[in-house]
N, C-alpha and C positions, 0 to 999 in steps of 0.2 A: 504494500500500500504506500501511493506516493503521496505525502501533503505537497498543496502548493502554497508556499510561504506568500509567495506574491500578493493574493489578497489580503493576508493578516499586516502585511508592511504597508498595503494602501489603506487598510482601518484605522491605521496607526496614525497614520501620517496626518488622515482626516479627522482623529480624534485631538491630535496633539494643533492641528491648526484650528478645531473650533474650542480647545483653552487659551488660545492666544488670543484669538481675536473676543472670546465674549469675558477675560477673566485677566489676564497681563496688560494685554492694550489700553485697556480704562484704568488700569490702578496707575502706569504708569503715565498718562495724559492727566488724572487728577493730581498726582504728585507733582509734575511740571508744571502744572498749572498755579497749584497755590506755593511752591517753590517762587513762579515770578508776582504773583500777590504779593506777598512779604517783602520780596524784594522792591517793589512798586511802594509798596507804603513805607520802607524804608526813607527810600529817598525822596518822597515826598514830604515826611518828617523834620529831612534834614535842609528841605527846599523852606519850608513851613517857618521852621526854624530862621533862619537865613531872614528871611522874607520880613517877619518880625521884629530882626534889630535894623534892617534896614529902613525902613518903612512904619515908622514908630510912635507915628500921629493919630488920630483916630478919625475915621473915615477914608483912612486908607485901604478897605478891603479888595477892591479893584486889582489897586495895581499889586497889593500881595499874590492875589490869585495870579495874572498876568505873570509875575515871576516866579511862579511854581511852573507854571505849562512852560514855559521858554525856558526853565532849567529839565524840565521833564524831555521836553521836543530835543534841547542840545546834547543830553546824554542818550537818547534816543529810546526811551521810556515810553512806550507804547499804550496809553490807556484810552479811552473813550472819553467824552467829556463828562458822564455821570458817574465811570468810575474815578477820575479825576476829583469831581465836587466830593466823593465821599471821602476818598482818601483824604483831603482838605481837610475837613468837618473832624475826622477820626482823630488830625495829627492836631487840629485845635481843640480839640478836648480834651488828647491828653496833655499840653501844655499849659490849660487851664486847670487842671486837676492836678497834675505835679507843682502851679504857685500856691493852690489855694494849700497845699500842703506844709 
């Protein structure tokens, strides 16, 4: 009696490509993904920051914003403009949180 391996290596083969595709490919797409999150709010943080001692009047939120995006844009920092506004909002809260401290 001869087995044919051949269909057992193409079961295989189509088993091991439907855990990549429904089971590795997303864990690793989510991990890159909130990897450049963090990183984004990183430097928006430190853009946030910046922005604040330069611009240190009140009713300057304009152009504080203004040089978040154009330090975002020239490090080539890719967010939308909503993920933009939140990041903002997130790095001014916690710099109001770490004075009132």
């Amino acid at each position: 009696m001869v087995i044919d391996v051949t269909q057992v290596i193409v079961a295989l083969i189509g088993l091991i490509g439907v855990l990549l595709s429904t089971v590795l490919i997303p864990y690793f797409r989510a991990k890159t993904t909130q990897e450049k999150w963090n990183n984004a709010l990183f430097w928006v943080k430190l853009a946030v920051q910046s922005a604040e001692q330069i611009y240190n009047q009140q009713g300057m939120g304009e152009a504080k914003k203004k040089y978040v995006e154009e330090f975002l844009a020239k490090y080539n920092i890719k967010l939308d403009p909503e993920q933009i506004d939140v990041a903002i909002e997130a790095a001014v809260n916690q710099l109001t949180e770490a004075a009132e401290k």
